[in-house]
Wavefront OBJ file of the C-alpha trace (Angstrom):
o trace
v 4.125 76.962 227.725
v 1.263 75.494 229.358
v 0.524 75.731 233.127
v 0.281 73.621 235.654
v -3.603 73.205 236.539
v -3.510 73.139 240.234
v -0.543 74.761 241.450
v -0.204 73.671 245.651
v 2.628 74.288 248.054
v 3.943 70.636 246.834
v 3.468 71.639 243.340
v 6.331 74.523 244.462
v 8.434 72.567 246.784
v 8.485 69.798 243.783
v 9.394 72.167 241.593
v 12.094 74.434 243.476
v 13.703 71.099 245.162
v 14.310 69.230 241.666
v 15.967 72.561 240.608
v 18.166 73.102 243.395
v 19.261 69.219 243.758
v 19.196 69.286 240.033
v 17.903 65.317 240.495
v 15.883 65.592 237.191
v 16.419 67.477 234.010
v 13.968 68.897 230.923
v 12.900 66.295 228.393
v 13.667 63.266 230.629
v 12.239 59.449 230.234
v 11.423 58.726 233.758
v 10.202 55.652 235.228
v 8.113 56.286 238.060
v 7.645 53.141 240.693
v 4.188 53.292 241.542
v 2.121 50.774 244.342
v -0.632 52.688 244.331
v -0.331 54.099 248.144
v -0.353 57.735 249.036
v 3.508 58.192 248.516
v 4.014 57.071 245.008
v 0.165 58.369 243.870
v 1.516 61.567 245.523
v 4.560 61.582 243.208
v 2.948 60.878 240.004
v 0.260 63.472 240.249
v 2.955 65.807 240.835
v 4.553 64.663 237.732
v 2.198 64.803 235.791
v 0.970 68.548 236.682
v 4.393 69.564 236.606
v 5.092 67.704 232.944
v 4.114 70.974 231.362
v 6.946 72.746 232.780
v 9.527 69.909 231.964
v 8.942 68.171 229.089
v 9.687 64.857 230.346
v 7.958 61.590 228.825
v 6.112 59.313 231.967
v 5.463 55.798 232.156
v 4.579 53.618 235.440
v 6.156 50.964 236.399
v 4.443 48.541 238.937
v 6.407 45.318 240.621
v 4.006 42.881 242.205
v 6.034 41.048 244.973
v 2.934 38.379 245.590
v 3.188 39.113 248.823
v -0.746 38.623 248.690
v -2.960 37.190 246.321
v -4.274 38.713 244.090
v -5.864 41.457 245.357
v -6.754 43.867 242.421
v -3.457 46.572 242.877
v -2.074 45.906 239.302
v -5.001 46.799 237.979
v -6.129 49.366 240.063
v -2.536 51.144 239.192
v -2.921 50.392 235.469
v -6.672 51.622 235.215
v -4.860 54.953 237.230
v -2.153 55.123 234.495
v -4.663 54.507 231.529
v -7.143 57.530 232.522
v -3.535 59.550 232.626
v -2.186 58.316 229.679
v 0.229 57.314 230.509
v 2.452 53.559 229.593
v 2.085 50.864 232.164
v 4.468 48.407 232.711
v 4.057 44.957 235.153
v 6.672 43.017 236.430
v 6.121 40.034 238.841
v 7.431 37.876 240.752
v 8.361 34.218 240.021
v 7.982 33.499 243.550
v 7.657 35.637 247.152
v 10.440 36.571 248.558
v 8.985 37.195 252.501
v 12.172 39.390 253.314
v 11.810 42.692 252.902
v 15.655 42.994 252.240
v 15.127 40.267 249.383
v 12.293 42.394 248.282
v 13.404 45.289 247.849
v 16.709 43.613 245.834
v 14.429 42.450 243.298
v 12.185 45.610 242.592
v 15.056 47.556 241.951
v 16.852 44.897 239.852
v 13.614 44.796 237.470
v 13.153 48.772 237.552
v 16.269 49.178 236.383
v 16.448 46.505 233.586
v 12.931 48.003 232.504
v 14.788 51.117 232.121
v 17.640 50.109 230.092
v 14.998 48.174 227.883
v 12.639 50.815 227.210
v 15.461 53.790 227.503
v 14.107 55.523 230.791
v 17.193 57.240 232.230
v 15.601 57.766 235.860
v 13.362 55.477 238.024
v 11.692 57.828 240.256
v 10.601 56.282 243.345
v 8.233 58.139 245.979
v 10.178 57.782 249.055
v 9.459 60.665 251.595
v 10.913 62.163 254.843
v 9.306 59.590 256.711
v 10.645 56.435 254.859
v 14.349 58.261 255.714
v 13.196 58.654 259.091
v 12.408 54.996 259.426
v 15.481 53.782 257.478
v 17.618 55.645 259.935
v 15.866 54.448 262.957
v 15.325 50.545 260.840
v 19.693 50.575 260.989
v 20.286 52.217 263.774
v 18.911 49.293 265.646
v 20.764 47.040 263.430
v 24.404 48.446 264.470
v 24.913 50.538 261.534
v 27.290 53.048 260.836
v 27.046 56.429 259.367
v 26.784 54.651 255.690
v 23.789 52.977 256.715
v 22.116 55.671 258.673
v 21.824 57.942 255.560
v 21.320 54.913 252.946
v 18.045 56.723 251.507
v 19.841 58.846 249.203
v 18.075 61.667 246.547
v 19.853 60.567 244.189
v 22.115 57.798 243.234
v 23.394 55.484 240.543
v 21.001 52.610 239.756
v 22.551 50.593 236.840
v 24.460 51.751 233.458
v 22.987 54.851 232.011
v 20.252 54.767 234.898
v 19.856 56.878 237.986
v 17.617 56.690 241.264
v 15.789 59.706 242.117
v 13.577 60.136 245.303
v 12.374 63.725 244.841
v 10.255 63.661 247.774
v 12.604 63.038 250.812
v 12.089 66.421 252.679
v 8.097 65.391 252.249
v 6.471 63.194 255.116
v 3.698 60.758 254.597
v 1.411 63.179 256.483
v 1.538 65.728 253.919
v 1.188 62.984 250.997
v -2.157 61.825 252.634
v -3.045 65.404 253.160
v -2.578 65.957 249.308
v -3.784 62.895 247.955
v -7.126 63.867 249.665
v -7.143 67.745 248.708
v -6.532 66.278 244.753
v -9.337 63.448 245.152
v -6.718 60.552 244.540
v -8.102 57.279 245.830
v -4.866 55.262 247.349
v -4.536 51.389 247.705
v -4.701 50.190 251.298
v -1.635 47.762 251.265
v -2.939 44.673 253.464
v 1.185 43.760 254.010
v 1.599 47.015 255.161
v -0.010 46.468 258.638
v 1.889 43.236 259.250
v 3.746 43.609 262.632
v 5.642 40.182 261.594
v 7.994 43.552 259.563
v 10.493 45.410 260.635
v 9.949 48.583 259.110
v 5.592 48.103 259.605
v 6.773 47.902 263.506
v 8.336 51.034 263.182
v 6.492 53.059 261.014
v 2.672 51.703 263.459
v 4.790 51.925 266.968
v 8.252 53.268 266.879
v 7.648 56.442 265.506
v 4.343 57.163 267.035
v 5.751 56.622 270.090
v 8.559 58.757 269.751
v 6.231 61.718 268.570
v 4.318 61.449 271.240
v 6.302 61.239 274.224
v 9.942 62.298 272.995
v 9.272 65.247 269.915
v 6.198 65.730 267.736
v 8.765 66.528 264.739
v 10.708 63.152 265.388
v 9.842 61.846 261.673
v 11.641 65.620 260.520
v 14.225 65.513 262.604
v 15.779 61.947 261.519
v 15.239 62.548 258.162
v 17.237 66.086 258.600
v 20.111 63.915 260.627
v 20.376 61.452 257.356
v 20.988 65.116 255.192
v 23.818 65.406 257.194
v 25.193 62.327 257.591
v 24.869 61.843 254.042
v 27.521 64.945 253.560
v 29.594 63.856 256.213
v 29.911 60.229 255.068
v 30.365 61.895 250.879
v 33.091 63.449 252.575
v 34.823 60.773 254.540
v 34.251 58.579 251.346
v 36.562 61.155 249.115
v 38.977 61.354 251.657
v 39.268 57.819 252.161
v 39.168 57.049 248.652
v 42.414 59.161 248.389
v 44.160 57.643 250.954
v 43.329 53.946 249.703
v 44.641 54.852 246.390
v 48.467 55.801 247.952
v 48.433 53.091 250.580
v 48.504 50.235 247.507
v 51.494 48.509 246.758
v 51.260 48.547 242.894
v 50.418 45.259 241.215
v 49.854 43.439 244.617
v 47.365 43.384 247.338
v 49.241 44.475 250.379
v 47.836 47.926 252.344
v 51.260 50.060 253.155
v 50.332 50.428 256.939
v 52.559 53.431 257.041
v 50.567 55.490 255.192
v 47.405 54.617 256.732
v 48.016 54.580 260.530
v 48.756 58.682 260.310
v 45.246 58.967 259.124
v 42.816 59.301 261.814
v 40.417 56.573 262.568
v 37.499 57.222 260.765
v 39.767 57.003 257.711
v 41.448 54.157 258.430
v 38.687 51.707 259.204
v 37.006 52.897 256.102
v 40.215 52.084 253.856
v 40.774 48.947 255.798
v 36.833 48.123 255.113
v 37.704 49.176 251.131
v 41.044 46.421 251.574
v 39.141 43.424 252.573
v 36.191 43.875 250.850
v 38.542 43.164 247.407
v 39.585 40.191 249.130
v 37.381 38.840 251.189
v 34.140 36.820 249.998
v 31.301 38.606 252.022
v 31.190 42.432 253.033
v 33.310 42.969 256.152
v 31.737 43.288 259.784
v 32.681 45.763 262.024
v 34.259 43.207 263.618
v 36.458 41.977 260.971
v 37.714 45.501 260.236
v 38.056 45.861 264.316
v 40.748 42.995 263.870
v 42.935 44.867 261.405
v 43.185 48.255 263.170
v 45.596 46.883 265.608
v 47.871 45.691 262.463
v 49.020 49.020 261.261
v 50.709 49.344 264.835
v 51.558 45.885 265.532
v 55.414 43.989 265.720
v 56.237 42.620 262.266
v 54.801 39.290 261.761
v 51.653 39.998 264.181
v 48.528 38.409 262.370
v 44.870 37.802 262.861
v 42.826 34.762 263.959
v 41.296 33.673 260.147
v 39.218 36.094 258.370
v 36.009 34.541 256.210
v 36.872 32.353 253.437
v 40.121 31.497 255.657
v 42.390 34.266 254.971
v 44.904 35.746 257.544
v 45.933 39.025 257.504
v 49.932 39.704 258.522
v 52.313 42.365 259.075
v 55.197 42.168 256.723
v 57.521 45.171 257.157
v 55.365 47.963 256.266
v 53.138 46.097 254.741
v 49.629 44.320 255.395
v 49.151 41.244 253.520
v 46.014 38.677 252.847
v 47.668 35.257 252.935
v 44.828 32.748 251.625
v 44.970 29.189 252.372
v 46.430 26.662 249.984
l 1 2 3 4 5 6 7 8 9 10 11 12 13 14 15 16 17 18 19 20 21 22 23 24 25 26 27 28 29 30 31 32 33 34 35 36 37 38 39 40 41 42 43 44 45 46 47 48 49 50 51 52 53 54 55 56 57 58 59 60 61 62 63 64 65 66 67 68 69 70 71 72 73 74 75 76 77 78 79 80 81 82 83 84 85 86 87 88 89 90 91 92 93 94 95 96 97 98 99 100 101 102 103 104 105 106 107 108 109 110 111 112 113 114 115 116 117 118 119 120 121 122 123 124 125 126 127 128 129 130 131 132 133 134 135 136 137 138 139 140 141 142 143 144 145 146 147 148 149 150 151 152 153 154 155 156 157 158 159 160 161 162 163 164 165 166 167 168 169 170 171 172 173 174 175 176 177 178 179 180 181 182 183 184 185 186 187 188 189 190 191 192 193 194 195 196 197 198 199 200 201 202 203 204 205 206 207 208 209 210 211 212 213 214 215 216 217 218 219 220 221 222 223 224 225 226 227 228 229 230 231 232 233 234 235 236 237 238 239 240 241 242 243 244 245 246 247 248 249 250 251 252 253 254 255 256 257 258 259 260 261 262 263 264 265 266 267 268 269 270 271 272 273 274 275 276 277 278 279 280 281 282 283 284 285 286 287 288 289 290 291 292 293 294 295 296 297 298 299 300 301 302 303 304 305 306 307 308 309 310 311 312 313 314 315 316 317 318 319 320 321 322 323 324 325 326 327
């Protein structure tokens, strides 16, 4: 078996964490998401050095948003993925979408229709510490709960017979720059990437700066480490809510048996009552909609709320909670 030529202390951390996490296996078609900045060039040099080791076929995949005209990145990531030899694939937008949330919907809707074409079973996106550190922070803000807080996951589900895999998220983007320089990699200066008008480009320039300078110089390490654990915690909560969920059905109806679900403690039951309305309701509950139903499994029979989106009311009927929807 052939060695990897420049063996670094990423090489080893790549190698040792996919182990571990077991987020990638031998022989493997990955899909790796590449914009040509230090986090994704980062990932696919790693890749490629470690390929060797693991067998696994590489292509590049690289979504143009046209966020910008056209400013040369395509190519600059498919001249990068010739002179590797690796296959290139493009996909671009019909039109801008300026939301980052939009964004982001569509580049993992094409990645992972790519990879069902063309048989990849992993996109591998280069995602780091930092990213998680700014996702937690990005939420946080936003009024969040423990679901969104750890939402930068290393591995998840991404369509049929495709999974997500950011092998880089106990990385930050300091020691990405720091190897794409010691490995010679030239990286693509994103011009969208130091427009304040974004969310996450106000965090990432001012936020986080800020609170290495003046709060902890390991801030970026430190949130990322809190989304590890929230990411158990809410696994857990998820099982144990799933559970309860499943007895609290009335079979071949849509009431919630409040019985079983008020002995559960809190954190349980707004999570089953946000699994409840989310099979009825025609958004994703708020906090405040599920806020509404906790006093239900308490309530006097025939207590109800104010209307619920799409018009529904939820009532107590004997042990039961039911969604009446309007006629």
């Amino acid at each position: 078996m052939s060695e990897v030529p420049f063996w670094t202390l990423l090489h080893a951390l790549l190698h040792r964490t996919l182990k571990q996490r077991q987020l990638l296996d031998a022989g493997q078609r990955l899909l790796v998401a590449v914009s040509g900045g230090q986090d994704s060039l980062c990932l696919l040099r790693l890749l490629v050095d470690l390929q060797p080791k693991w067998n696994w076929h590489l292509a590049v995949a690289h979504c143009d948003h046209r966020w910008q005209p056209d400013t040369g990145n395509a190519d600059f990531v498919q001249n990068l993925a010739n002179a590797w030899k690796l296959p290139f694939y493009l996909k671009t937008a019909e039109q801008a979408d300026r939301t980052e949330a939009g964004a982001r919907e569509w580049r993992y809707q094409v990645l992972a229709q790519l990879a069902q074409q063309q048989q990849f079973t992993c996109v591998v996106t280069g995602h780091t510490a930092s990213d998680r550190a700014e996702t937690l922070l990005y939420n946080l803000v936003r009024g969040s709960g423990a679901d969104g807080l750890q939402a930068l996951t290393w591995k998840r589900l991404l369509a049929s017979g495709v999974f997500l895999v950011r092998p880089l998220l106990a990385v930050t983007r300091t020691e990405t720059a720091r190897f794409c320089q010691e490995m010679g990699l030239e990286c693509w200066q994103d011009p969208s990437n130091q427009d304040l008008r974004y969310a996450r480009n106000r965090i990432r320039q001012e936020l986080l700066p800020y609170l290495c300078t003046h709060f902890n110089p390991q801030a970026e390490h430190t949130l990322a480490q809190t989304a590890e654990l929230l990411q158990a915690e809410v696994d857990y909560l998820e099982n144990e809510a799933n559970k309860l969920f499943q007895q609290s059905l009335r079979q071949n109806q849509t009431g919630l048996n409040r019985m079983v679900v008020r002995q559960a403690p809190l954190a349980l039951q707004r999570r089953v009552i946000r699994r409840f309305l989310q099979s009825a309701l025609p958004c994703a509950p708020s906090f405040e909609h599920i806020e509404k139903m906790i006093p239900l499994l308490t309530a006097p029979n025939r207590s109800q709320t104010d209307p619920l989106p799409g018009g529904a009311i939820a009532i107590v009927q004997g042990d039961w909670i039911q969604l009446i929807h309007p006629l």
